[in-house]
ROVEX-830771 format. One record per residue (C-alpha): x, y, z. Coordinates in steps of 0.25 Angstrom, whole numbers, padded with zeros to 4 digits, always signed. Example, Ala and Ser with C-alpha at 12.3 -4.5 7.8 and 13.67 -1.06 7.14 Angstrom:
BEGIN
+0049-0018+0031;+0055-0004+0029;
***
This chain:
BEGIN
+0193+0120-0156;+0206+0111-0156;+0218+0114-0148;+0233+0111-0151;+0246+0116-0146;+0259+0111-0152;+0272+0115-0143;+0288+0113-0145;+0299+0116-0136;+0310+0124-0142;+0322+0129-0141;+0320+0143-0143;+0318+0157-0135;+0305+0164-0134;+0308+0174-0142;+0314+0166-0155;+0300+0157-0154;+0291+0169-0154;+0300+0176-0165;+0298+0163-0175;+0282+0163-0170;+0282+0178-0177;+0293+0179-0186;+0288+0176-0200;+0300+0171-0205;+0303+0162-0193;+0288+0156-0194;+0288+0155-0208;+0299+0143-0205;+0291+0136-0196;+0275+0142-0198;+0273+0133-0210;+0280+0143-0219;+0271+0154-0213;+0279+0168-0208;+0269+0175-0197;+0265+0190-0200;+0257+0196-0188;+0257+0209-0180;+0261+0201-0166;+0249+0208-0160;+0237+0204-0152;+0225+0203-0164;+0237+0205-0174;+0235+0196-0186;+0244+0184-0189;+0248+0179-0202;+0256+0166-0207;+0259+0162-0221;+0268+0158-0231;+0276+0168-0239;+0270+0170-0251;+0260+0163-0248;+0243+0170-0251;+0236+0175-0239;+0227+0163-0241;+0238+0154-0237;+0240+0161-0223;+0236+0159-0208;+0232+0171-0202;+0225+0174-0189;+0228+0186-0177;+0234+0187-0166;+0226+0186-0152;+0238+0186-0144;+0252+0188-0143;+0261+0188-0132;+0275+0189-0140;+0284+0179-0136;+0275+0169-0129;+0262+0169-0136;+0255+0170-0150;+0240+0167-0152;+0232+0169-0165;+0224+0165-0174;+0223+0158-0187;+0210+0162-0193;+0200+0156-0202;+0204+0164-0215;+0217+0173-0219;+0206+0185-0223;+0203+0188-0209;+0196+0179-0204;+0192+0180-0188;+0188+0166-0187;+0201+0159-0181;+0202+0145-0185;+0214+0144-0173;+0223+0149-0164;+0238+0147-0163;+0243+0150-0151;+0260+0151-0149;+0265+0150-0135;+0279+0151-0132;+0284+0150-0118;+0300+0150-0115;+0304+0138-0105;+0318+0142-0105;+0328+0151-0113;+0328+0144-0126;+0316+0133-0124;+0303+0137-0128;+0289+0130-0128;+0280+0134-0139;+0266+0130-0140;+0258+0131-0151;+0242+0130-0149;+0231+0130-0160;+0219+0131-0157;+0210+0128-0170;+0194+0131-0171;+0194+0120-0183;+0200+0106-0179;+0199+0103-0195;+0211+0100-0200;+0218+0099-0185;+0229+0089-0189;+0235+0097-0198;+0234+0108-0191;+0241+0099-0180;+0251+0096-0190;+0254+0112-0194;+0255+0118-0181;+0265+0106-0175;+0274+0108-0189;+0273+0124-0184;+0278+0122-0170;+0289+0112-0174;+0292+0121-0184;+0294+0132-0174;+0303+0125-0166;+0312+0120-0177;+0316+0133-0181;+0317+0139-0168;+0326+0128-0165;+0333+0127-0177;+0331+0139-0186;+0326+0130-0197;+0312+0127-0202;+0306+0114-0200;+0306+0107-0215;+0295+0097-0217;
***
């Protein structure tokens, strides 16, 4: 297993972090074009993808556990059919060190460390992104 957590300082509350986290207009702006669909439950499914897009071309996992407003973990599983075999976990934690500063940490743990640079590359374009529109209420263009 490899073992990375990306984190950015931002000028935002709490709340306004943990709404673009499960918003799916607010992540499709900074998820890679990808709005969220859950149940925001403990074993809930979780979905990303691309408006339009086949159910081939999504990420989707469960949820094994949710504190709203300071933690999301899940799962990003192996196939989009229901696959049980994880291929990571994603892990959001968001912890508010004054009243419009937050630090928010992003952790994947992947069971497969092929393709681990990319992967790298994603998920540090995701958390940048997240602060760029918390910040700015634009998208991060590329």
């Amino acid at each position: 297993m490899r073992t990375r957590t990306f984190t950015v300082y931002a000028a935002a509350t709490r709340a306004q972090v943990w709404r673009a986290l499960t918003d799916p207009e607010c992540t499709r702006r900074f998820y890679l074009g990808l709005a969220v669909e859950a149940d925001w439950c403990d074993d809930g499914p979780i979905v990303y993808r691309a408006s339009g897009a086949p159910d081939w071309a999504e990420l989707a996992g469960h949820i094994v556990h949710i504190q709203p407003g300071h933690m999301l973990v899940h799962s990003l599983d192996e196939t989009t059919t229901g696959g049980t075999a994880p291929e990571s976990w994603v892990t959001w934690k968001v912890d508010e060190l004054s009243p419009r500063l937050c630090r928010i940490a992003l952790t994947s743990d992947d069971l497969d460390p092929t393709g681990a640079a990319e992967r790298d590359d994603a998920w540090s374009s995701v958390i940048s992104g997240l602060k760029t529109v918390l910040e700015t209420g634009r998208a991060l263009r590329y």
